[in-house]
Backbone as CSV, one residue per row, in Angstrom:
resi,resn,N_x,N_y,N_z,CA_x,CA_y,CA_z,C_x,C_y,C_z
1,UNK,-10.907,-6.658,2.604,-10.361,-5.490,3.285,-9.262,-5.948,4.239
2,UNK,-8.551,-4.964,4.660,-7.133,-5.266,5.462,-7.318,-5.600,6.467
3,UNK,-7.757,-4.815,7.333,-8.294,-4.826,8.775,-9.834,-4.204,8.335
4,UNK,-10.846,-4.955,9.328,-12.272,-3.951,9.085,-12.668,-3.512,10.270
5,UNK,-11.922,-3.627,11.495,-12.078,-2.969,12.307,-10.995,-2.038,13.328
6,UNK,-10.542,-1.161,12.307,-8.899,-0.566,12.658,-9.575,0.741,14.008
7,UNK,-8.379,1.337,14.501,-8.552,2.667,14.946,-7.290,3.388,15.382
8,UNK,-7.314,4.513,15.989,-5.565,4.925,16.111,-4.914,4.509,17.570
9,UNK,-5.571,3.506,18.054,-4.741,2.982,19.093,-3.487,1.933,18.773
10,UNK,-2.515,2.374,19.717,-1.469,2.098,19.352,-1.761,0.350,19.021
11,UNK,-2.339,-0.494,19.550,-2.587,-1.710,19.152,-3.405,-2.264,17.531
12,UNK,-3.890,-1.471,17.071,-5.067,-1.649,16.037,-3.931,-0.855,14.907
13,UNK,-3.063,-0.115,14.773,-2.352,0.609,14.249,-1.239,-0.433,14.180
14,UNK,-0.825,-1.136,15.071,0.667,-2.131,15.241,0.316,-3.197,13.990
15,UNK,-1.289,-3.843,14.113,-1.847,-4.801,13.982,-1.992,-4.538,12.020
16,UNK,-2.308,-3.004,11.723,-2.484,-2.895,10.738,-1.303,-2.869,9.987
17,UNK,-0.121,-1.697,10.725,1.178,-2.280,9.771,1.790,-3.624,9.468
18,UNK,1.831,-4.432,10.429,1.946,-5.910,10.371,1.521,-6.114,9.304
19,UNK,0.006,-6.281,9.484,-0.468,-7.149,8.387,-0.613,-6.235,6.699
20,UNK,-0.012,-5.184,6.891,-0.100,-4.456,5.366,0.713,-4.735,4.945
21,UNK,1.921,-5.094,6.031,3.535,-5.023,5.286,4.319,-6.923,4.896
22,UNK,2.770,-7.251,5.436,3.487,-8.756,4.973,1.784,-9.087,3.699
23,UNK,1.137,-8.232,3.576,0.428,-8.393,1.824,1.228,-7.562,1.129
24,UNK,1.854,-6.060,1.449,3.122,-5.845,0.574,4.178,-6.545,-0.201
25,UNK,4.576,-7.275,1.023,5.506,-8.264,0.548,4.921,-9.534,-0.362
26,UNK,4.006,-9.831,0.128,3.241,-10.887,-0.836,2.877,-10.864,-2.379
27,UNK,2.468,-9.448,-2.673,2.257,-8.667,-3.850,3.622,-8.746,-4.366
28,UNK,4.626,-7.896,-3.964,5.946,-8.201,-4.441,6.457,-9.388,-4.637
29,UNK,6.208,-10.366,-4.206,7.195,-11.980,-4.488,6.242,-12.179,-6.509
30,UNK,4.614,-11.971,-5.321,4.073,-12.913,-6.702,4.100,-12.076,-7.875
31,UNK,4.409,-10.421,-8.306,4.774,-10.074,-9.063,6.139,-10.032,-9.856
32,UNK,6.574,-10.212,-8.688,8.328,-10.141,-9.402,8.621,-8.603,-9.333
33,UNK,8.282,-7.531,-8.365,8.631,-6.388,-8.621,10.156,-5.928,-7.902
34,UNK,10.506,-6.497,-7.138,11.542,-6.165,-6.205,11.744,-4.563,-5.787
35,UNK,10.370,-4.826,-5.110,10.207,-3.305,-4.142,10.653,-2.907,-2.733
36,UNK,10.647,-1.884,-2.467,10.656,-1.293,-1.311,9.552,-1.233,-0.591
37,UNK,9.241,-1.930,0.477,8.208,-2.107,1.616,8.714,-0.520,2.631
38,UNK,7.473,-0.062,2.720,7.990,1.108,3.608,6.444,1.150,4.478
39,UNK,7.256,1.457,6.070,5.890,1.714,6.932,6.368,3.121,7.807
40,UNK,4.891,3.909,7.719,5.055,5.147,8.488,3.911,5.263,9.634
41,UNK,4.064,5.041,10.328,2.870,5.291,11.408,2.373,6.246,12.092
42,UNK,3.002,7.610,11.662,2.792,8.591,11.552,1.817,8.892,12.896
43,UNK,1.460,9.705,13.590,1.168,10.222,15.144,-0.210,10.063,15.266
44,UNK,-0.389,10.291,16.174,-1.930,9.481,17.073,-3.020,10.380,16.722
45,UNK,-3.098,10.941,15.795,-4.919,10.777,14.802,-4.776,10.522,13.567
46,UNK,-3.053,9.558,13.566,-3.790,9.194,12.165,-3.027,7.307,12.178
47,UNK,-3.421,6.469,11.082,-3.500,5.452,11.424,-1.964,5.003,10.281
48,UNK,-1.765,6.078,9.809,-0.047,6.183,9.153,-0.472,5.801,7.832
49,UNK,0.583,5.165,7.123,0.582,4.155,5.849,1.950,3.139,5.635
50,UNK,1.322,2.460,4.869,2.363,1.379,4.396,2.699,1.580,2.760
51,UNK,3.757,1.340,2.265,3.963,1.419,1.132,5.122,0.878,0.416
52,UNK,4.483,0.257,-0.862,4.834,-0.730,-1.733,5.653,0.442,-2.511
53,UNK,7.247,0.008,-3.183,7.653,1.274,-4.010,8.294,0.808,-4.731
54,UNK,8.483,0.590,-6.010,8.900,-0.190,-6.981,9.088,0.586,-8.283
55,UNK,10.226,0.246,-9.413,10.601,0.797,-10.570,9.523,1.741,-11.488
56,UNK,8.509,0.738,-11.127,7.345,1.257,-11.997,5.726,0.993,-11.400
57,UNK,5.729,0.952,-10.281,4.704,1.138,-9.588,4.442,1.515,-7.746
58,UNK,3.492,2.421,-7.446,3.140,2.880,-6.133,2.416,2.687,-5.540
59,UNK,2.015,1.606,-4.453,1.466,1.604,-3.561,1.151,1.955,-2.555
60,UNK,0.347,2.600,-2.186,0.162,2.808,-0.474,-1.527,2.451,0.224
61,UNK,-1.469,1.998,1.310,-2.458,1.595,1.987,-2.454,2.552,3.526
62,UNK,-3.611,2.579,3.946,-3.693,3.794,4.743,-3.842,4.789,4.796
63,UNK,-3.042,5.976,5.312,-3.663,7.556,5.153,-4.620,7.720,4.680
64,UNK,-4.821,8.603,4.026,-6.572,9.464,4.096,-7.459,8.412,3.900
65,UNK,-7.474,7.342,3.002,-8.549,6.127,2.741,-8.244,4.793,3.223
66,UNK,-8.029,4.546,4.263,-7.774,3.172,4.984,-8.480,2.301,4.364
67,UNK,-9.842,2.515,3.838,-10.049,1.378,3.207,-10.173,0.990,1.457
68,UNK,-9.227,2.121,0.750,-8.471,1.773,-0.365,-6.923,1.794,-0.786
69,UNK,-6.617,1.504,-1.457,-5.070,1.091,-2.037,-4.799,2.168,-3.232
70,UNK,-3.799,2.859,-2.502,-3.558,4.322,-3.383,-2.919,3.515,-4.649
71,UNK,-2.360,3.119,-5.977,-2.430,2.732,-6.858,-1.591,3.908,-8.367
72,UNK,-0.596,3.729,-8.174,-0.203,4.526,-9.299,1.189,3.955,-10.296
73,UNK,1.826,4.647,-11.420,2.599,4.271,-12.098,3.875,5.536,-11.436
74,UNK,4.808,4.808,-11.463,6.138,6.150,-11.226,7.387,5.257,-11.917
75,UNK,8.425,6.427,-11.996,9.221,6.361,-13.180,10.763,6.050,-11.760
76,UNK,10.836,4.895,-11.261,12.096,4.483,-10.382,11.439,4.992,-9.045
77,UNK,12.807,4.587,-7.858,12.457,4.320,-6.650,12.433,6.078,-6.079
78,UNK,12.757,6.634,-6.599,13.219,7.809,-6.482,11.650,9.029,-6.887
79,UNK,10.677,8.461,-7.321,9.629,9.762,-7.992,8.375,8.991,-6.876
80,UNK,8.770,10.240,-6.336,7.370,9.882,-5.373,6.277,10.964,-6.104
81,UNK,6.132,11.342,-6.864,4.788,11.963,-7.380,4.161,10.516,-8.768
82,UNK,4.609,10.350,-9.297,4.615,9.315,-10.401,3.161,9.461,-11.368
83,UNK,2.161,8.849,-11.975,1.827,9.251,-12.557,0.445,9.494,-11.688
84,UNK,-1.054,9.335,-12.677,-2.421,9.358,-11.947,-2.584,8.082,-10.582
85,UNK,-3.275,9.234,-9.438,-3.976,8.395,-8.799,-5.080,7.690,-8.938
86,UNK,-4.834,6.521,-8.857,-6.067,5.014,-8.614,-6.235,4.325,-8.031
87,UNK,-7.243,4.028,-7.358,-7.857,3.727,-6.169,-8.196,2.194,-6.368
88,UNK,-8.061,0.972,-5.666,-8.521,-0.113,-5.917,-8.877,-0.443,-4.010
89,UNK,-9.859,-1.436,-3.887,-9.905,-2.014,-2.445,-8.396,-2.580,-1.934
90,UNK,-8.548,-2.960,-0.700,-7.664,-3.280,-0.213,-7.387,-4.821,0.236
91,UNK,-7.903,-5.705,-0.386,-7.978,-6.990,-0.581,-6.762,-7.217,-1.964
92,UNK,-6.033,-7.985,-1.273,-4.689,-8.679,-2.387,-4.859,-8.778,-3.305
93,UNK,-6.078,-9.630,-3.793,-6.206,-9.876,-5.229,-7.131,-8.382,-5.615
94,UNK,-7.621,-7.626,-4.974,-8.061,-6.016,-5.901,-6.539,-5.287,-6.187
95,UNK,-5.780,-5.493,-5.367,-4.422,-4.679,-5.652,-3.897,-5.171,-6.970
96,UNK,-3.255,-6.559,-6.986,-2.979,-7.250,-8.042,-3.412,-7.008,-8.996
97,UNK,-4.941,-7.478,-9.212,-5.681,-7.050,-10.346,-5.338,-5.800,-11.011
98,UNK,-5.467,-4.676,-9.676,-5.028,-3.292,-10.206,-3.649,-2.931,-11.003
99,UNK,-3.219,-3.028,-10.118,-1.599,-3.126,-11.268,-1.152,-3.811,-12.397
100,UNK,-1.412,-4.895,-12.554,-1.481,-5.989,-13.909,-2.394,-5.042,-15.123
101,UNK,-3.934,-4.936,-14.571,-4.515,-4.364,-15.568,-3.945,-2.781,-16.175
102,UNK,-3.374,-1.674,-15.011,-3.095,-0.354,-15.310,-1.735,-0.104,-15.803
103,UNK,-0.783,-0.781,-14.788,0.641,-0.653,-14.805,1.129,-1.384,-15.024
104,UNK,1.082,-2.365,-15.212,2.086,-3.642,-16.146,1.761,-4.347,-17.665
């Protein structure tokens, strides 16, 4: 898991984009996707999201399920609806796994 002990203080929220947006980036090198890292931290009851955005795949971590990895296929940088949502944990290698097996 990402963080296992998050909350919406501005410190635990700083702590979580940090560290989402440098396993974002990590996911991206070791795939080869050359994505868009995007962070929203969105206002104080909620803990925002981070998100991975790439030719042919969608990531996001945070919003409604902090402790899964939103998981989908989309058609360029441009389709933010893209295809079914899928849910994997939020540990690097569950993300990975996820996308290799669904979307690549």
């Amino acid at each position: 898991m990402l963080i296992k002990n998050w909350n919406y203080e501005q410190e635990s929220k700083a702590k979580f984009h940090k560290e989402g947006k440098k396993m974002l980036r990590a996911i991206n090198k070791e795939l080869g996707l050359n994505a868009d890292i995007r962070s929203n931290k969105a206002g104080s009851a909620s803990l925002g999201e981070v998100t991975l955005h790439a030719d042919n795949v969608y990531v996001q971590i945070g919003g409604l399920y902090p402790d899964q990895a939103l998981i989908r296929s989309c058609e360029g940088k441009k389709d933010y609806c893209g295809g079914q949502n899928m849910y994997s944990g939020t540990d690097k290698q569950d993300i990975i796994n996820h996308i290799k097996h669904y979307i690549l």
